[in-house]
N, C-alpha and C positions, 0 to 999 in steps of 0.2 A: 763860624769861628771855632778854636781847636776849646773842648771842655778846661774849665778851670778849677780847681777844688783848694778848699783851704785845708794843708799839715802841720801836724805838730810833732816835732822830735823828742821822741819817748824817752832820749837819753839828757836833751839839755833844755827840755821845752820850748824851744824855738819856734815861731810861729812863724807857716812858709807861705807861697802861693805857689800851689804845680799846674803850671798848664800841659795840657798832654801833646807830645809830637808827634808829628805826623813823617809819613815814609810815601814814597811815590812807588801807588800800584804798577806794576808791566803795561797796564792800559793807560796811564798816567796820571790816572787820578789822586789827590793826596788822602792818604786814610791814618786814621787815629786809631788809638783804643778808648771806649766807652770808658769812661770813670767810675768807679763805686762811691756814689758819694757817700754813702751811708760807712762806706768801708774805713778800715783802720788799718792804718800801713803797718808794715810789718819790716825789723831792719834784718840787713843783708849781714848775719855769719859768716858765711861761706858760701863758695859758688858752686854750682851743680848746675850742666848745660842745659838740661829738661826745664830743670826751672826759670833760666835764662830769657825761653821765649812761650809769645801765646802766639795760637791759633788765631787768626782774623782774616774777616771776609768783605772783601770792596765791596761797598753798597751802590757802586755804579755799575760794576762788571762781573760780580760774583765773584772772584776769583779769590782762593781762601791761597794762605801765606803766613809763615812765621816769622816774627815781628819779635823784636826785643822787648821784654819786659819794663816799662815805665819804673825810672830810679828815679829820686830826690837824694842830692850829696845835701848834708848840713855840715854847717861851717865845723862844729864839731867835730868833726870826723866822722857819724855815723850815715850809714846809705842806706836810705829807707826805700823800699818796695810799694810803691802806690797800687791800689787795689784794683783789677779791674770788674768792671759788667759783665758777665756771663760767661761761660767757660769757650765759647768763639761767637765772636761779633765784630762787628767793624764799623769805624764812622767817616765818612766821607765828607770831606769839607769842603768840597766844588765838585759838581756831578756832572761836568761835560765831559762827553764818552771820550771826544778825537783826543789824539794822543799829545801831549805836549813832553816840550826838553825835558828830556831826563835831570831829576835833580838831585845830586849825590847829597850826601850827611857827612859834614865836616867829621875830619878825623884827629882827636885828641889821647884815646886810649886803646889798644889792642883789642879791648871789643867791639870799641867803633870801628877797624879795619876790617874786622870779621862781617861786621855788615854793611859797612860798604861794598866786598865780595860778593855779599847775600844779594845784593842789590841790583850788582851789573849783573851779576852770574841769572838773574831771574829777567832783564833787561833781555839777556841772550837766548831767553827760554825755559830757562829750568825754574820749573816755581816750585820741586818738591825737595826745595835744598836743607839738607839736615846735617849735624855730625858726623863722619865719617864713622864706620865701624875701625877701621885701623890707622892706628894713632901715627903721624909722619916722627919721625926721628927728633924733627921740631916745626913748630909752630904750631899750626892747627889746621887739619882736615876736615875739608868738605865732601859733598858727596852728593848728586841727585842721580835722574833717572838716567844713566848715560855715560854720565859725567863723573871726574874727581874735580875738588882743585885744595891748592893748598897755597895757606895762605901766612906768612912771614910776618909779621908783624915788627921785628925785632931793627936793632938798628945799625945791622952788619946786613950786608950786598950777598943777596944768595948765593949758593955755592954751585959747582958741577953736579956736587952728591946729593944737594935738594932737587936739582932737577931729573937726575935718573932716577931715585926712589920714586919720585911722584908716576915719571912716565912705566918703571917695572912696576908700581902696582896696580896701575889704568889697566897695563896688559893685560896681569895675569886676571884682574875684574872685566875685559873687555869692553872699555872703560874710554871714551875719552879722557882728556887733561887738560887743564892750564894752571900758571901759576901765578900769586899774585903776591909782589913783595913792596915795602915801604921802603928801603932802605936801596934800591935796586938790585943791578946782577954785577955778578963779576963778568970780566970779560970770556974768560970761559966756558962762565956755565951758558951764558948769552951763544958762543957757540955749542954749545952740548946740544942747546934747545934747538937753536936751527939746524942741525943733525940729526935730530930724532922727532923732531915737528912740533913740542910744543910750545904753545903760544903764551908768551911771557907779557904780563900787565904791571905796569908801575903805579901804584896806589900813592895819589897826591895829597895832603893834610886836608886838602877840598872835599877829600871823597870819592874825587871821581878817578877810575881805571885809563890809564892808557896803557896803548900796546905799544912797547918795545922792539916787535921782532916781524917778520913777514905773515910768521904760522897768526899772532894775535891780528896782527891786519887787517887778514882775511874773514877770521872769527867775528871781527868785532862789527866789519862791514855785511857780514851775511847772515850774523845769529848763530843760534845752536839748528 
């Protein structure tokens, strides 16, 4: 069962229950983050992507991976920071190795799209997915060993010019692409991409990617 610890909101003393969530490893496993129970949450100022995520490692497969950092929202308005166990660890909540359906993480807020990304994008192979070094014009940039992809969050239909940024800067990194948008493509850029091959994903409120276009078709049926 996923760890549960008892919070309190520093700003209106509110008394919470957090149970922690779990994210389904590349191997399928569902993995947590250990809790601190001893710990004392800390609330969220501002955002910094470093801080964003931790280190953790399937206890079924090994496989280490960066995982969103465990929030508690109170009614309040203040969004607290649950502590975790050890600076990388991981807790596995069913240890059967075989792999089962992929299971996306409902999407509610633009960091939840960001990792749903994280999610296919490591589905397809990449498990050293991090921040992009160069910031896309908009949304937000990923980046593994390989790969770029960028990811749209917003709730306007990608443009032509999101999609040739993404594909001129794969190039000049030597770089695959793909792109991943909420809001879908224009008719356009939907052709831009199948001109220049990348494979465009529709991010559903479920969480889970589909592909739009022939280039994702192929990616999504063969991996990275």
């Amino acid at each position: 069962m996923p760890e549960s610890v008892p919070v309190r909101c520093p700003a209106c003393r509110r008394a919470h229950r957090f149970t922690a969530p779990s994210y389904p490893c590349a191997c399928g496993a569902p993995v947590a983050p250990p809790l601190d129970l001893d710990g004392v949450p800390g609330t969220v100022g501002h955002r910094a992507w470093r801080e964003e995520w931790i280190t953790l490692r399937c206890g079924c497969c090994g496989l280490r991976g960066e995982w969103p950092r465990p929030e508690l929202g109170c009614p309040c308005g203040t969004v607290l920071r649950i502590p975790v166990a050890g600076p990388e660890a991981a807790a596995v909540l069913t240890g059967r190795p075989a792999r089962p359906a992929f299971r996306p993480v409902p999407i509610r807020t633009a960091r939840d799209a960001v990792t749903a990304a994280v999610l296919h994008l490591r589905r397809l192979g990449h498990e050293d997915v991090r921040r992009a070094d160069q910031r896309p014009p908009s949304g937000i940039g990923l980046a593994g060993r390989g790969v770029l992809a960028h990811v749209d969050p917003s709730d306007r239909p990608a443009t032509p010019r999101d999609v040739e940024c993404l594909w001129l800067t794969a190039m000049t990194e030597s770089s695959a692409c793909l792109h991943f948008s909420l809001a879908g493509y224009a008719e356009e850029a939907r052709a831009r991409a199948d001109t220049l091959g990348v494979p465009l994903f529709l991010l559903g409120l479920d969480g889970a990617a589909r592909p739009v276009n022939a280039a994702a078709d192929a990616l999504d049926a063969d991996g990275a």
